[in-house]
DRENMI-703193 format. One record per residue (C-alpha): residue number from 1; residue in one letter; x, z, y. Coordinates in nm, 4 decimals, padded with zeros to 6 digits. Each point is the difference from the previous one (the first is absolute). Example, Ala and Ser with C-alpha at 12.3 -4.5 7.8 and 13.67 -1.06 7.14 Angstrom:
2
<torke i="1" aa="A" u="01.2300" w="00.7800" v="-00.4500"/>
<torke i="2" aa="S" u="00.1370" w="-00.0660" v="00.3440"/>
This chain:
163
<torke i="1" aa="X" u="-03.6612" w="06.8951" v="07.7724"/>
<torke i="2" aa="X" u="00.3550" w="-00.1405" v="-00.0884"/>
<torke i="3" aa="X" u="00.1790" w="00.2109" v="-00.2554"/>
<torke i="4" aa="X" u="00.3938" w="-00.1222" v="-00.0130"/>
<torke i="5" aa="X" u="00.1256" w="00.1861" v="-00.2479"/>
<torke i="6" aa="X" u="00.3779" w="00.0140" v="-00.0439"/>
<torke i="7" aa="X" u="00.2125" w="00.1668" v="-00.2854"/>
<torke i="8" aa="X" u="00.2866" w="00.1925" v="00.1079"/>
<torke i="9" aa="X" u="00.3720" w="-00.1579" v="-00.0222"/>
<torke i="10" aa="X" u="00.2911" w="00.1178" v="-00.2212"/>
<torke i="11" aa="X" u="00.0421" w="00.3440" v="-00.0278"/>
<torke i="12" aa="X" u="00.3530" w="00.1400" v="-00.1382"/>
<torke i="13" aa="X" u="-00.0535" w="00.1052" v="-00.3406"/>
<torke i="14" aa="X" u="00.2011" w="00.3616" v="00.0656"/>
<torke i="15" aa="X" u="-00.0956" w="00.2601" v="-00.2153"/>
<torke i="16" aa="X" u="00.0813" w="00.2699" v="00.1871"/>
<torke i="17" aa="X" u="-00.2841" w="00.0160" v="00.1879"/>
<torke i="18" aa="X" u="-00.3676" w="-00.0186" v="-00.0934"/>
<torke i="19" aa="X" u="-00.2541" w="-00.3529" v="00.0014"/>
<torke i="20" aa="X" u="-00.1671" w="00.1474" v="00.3141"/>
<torke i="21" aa="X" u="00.3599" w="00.0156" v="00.1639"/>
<torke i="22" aa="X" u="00.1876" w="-00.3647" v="-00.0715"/>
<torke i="23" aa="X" u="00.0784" w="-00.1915" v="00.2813"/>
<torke i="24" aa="X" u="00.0434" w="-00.3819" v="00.0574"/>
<torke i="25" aa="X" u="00.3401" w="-00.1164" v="-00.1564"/>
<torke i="26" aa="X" u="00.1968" w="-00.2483" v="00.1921"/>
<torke i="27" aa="X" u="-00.1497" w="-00.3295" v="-00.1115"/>
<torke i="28" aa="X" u="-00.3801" w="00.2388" v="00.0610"/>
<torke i="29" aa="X" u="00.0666" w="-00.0408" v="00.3418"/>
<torke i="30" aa="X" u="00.0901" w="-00.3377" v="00.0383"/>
<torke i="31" aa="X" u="-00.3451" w="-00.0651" v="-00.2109"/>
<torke i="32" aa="X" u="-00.1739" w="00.2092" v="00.2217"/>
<torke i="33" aa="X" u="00.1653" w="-00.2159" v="00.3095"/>
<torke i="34" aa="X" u="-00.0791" w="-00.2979" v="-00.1174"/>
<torke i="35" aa="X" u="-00.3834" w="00.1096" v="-00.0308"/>
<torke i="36" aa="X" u="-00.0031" w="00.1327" v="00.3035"/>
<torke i="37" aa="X" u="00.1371" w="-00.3703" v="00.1346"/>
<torke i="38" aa="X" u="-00.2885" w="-00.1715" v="-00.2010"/>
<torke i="39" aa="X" u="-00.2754" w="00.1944" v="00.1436"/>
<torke i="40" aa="X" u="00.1355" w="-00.1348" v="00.3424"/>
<torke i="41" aa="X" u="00.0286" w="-00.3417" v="-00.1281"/>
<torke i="42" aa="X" u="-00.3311" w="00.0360" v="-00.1153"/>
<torke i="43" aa="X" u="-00.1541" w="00.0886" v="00.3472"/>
<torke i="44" aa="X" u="-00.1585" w="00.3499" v="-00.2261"/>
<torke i="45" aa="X" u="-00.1688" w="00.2716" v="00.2225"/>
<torke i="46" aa="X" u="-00.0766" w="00.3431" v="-00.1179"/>
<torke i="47" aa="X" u="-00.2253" w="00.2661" v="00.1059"/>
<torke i="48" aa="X" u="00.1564" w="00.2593" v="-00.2466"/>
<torke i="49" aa="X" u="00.2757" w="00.0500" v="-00.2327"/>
<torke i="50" aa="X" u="-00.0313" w="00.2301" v="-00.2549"/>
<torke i="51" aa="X" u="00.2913" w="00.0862" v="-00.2359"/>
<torke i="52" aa="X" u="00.0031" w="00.2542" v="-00.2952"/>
<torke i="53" aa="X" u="00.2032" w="00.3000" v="00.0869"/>
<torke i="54" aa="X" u="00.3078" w="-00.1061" v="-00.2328"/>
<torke i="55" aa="X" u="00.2804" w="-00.0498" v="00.1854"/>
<torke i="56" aa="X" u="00.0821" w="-00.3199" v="-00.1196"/>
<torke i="57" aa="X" u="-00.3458" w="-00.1119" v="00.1150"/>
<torke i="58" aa="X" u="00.0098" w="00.1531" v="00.2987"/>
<torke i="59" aa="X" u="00.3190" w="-00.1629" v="00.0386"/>
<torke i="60" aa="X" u="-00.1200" w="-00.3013" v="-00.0561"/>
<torke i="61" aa="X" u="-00.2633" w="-00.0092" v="00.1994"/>
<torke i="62" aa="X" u="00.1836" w="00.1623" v="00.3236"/>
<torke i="63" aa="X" u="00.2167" w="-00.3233" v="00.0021"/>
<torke i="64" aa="X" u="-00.3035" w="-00.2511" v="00.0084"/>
<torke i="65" aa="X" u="-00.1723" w="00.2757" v="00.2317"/>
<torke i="66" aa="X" u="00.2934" w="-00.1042" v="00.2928"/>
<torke i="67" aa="X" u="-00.2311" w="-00.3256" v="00.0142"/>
<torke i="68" aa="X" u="-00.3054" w="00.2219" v="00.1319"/>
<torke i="69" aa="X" u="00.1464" w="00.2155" v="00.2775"/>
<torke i="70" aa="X" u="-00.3407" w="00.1249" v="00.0886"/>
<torke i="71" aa="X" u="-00.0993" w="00.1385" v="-00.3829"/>
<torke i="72" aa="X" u="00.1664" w="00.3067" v="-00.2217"/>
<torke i="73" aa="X" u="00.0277" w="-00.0189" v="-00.3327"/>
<torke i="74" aa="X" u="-00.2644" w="00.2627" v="-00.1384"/>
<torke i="75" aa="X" u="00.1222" w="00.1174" v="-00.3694"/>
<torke i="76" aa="X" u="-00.2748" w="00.0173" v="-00.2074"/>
<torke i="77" aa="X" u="00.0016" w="00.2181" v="-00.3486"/>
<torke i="78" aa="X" u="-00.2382" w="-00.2965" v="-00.0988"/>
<torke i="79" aa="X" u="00.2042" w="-00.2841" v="-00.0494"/>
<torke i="80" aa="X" u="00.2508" w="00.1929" v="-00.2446"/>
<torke i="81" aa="X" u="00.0985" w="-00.1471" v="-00.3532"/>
<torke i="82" aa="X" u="-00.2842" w="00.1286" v="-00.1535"/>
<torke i="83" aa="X" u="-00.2582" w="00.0920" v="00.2256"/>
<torke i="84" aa="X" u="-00.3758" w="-00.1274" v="-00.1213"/>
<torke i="85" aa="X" u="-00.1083" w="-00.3096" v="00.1921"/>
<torke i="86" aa="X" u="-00.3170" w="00.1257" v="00.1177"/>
<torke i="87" aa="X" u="00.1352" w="00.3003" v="00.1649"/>
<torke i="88" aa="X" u="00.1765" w="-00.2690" v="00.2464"/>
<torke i="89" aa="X" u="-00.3421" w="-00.2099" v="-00.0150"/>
<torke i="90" aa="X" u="-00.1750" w="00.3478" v="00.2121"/>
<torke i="91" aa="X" u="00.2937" w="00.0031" v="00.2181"/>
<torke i="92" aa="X" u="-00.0875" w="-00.3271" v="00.1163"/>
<torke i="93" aa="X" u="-00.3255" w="00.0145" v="00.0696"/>
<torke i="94" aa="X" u="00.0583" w="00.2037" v="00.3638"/>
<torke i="95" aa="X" u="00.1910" w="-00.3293" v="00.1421"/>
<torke i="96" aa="X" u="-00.1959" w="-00.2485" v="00.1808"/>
<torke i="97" aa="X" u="-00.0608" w="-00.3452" v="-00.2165"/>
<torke i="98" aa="X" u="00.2829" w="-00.1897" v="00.2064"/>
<torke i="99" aa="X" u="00.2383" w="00.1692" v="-00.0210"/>
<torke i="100" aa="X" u="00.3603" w="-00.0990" v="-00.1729"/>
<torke i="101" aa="X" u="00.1571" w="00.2739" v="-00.2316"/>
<torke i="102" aa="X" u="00.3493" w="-00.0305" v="-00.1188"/>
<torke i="103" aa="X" u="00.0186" w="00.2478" v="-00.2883"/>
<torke i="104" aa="X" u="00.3491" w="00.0189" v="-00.1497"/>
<torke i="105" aa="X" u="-00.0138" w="00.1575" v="-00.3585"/>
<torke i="106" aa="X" u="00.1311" w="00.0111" v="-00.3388"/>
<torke i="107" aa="X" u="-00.0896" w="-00.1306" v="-00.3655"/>
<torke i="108" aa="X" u="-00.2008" w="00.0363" v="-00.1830"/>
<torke i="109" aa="X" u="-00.2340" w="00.1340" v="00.3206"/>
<torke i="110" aa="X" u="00.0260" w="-00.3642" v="00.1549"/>
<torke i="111" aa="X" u="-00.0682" w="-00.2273" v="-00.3271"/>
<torke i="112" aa="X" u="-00.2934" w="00.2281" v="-00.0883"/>
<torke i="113" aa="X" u="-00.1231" w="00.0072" v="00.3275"/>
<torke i="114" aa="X" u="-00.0027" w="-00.3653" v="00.0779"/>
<torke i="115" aa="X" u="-00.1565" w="-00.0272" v="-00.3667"/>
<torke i="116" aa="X" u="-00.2918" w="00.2183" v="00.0833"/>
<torke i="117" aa="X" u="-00.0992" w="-00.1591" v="00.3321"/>
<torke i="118" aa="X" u="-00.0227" w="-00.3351" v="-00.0934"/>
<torke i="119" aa="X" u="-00.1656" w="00.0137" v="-00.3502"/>
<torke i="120" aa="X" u="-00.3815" w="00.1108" v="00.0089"/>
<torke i="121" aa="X" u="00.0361" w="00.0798" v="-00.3851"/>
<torke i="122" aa="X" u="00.3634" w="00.0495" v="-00.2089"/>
<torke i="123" aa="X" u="00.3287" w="00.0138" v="00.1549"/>
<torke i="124" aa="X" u="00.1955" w="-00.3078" v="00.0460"/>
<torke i="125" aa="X" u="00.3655" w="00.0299" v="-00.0766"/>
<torke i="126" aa="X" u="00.1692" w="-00.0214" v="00.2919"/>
<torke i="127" aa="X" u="00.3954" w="00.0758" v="00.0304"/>
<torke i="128" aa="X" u="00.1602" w="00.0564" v="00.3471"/>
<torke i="129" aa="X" u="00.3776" w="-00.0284" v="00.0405"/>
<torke i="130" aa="X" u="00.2135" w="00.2146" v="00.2713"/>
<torke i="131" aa="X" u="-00.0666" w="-00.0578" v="00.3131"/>
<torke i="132" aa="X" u="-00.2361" w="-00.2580" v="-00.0634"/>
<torke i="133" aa="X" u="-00.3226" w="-00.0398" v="00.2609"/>
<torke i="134" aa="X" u="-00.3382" w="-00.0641" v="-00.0939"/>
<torke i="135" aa="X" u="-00.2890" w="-00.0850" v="00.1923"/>
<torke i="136" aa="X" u="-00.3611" w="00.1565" v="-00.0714"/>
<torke i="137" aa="X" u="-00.2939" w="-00.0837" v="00.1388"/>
<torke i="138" aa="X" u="-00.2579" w="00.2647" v="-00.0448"/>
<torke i="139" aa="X" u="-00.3587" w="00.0579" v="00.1535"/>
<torke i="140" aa="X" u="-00.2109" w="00.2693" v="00.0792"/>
<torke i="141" aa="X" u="-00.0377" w="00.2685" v="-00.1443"/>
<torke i="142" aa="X" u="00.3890" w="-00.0178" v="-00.1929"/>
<torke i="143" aa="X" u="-00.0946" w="00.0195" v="-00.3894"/>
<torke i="144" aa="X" u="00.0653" w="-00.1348" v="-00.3085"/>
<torke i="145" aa="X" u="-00.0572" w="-00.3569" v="-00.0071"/>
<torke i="146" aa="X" u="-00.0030" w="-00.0466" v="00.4159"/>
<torke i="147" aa="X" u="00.3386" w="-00.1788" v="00.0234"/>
<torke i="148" aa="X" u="00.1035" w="-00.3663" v="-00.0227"/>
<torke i="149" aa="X" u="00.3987" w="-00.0351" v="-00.0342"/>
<torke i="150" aa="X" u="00.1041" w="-00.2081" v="00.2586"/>
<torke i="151" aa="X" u="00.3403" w="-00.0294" v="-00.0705"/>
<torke i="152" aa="X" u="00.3397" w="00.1407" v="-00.1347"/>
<torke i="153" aa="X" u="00.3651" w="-00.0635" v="00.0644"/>
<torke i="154" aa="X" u="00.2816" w="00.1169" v="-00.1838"/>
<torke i="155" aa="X" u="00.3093" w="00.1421" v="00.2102"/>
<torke i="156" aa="X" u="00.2378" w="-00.3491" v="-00.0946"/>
<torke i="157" aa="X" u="-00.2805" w="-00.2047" v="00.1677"/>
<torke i="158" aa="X" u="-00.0139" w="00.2266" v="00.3137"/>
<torke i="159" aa="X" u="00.3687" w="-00.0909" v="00.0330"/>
<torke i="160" aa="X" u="-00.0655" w="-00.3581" v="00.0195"/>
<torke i="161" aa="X" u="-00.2739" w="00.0341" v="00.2740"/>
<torke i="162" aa="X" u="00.2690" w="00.0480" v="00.2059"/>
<torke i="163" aa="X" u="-00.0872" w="-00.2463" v="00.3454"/>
């Protein structure tokens, strides 16, 4: 199974409204573009795409979604900031071992998570910027330990890709 995990963009910092509720600022949605332009560069398929039920996530992941006509974006309580790993881990285990997951979710959920499934023993650190995508690897059953990191790319080299 291919996990590409990708951190929301900007979100305006308004205080008005509450963390589940910020939206993508300006410059958030040109990240978010410019991710979404990389994944076609990069010839990426999904199966799913999974965002956490923030709005800025969901944001976020609705503007890469336009690249999949034929998939939703399914918010998922499990991918918020602070959600445990494992909980996530269960989730995974009903999808079939090919398929391709975009999950589009928040720190410290993503850095943690990422941490967990490739080290057996310990957490490597592991710091994702915004709207950053990262490439998992993991087998069968999805545990602790299962995942190889493939790759990650930060949102200034997605805007280089460009072909």
């Amino acid at each position: 199974m291919r996990l590409y995990f990708l951190r929301h963009a900007d979100a305006d910092a308004a205080s008005r409204l509450s963390d589940s509720e910020r939206v993508l600022s300006s410059s958030g949605i040109a990240e978010a573009a410019s991710v979404s332009e990389a994944v076609a560069e990069l010839g990426l398929t999904m199966t799913e795409i999974f965002a956490s039920p923030f709005a800025r996530a969901m944001q976020t992941a609705e503007i890469v979604a336009k690249r999949f006509p034929s998939l939703r974006v399914q918010a998922l309580e499990h991918l918020t900031p602070n959600a445990p790993p494992e909980n996530f881990f269960r989730e995974l285990q009903s999808l079939p071992r090919d398929a391709r997951v975009l999950l589009v979710t928040h720190e410290p959920f993503v850095s943690r998570c990422i941490g967990m499934l490739i080290s057996a023993d310990g957490e490597p650190k592991v710091s994702i910027k915004k709207a950053s995508l990262s490439c998992v690897e993991v087998g069968s059953p999805v545990r602790r330990g299962a995942g190889v990191l493939l790759w990650i790319l930060t949102n200034d080299q997605m805007k280089h890709m460009k072909g």
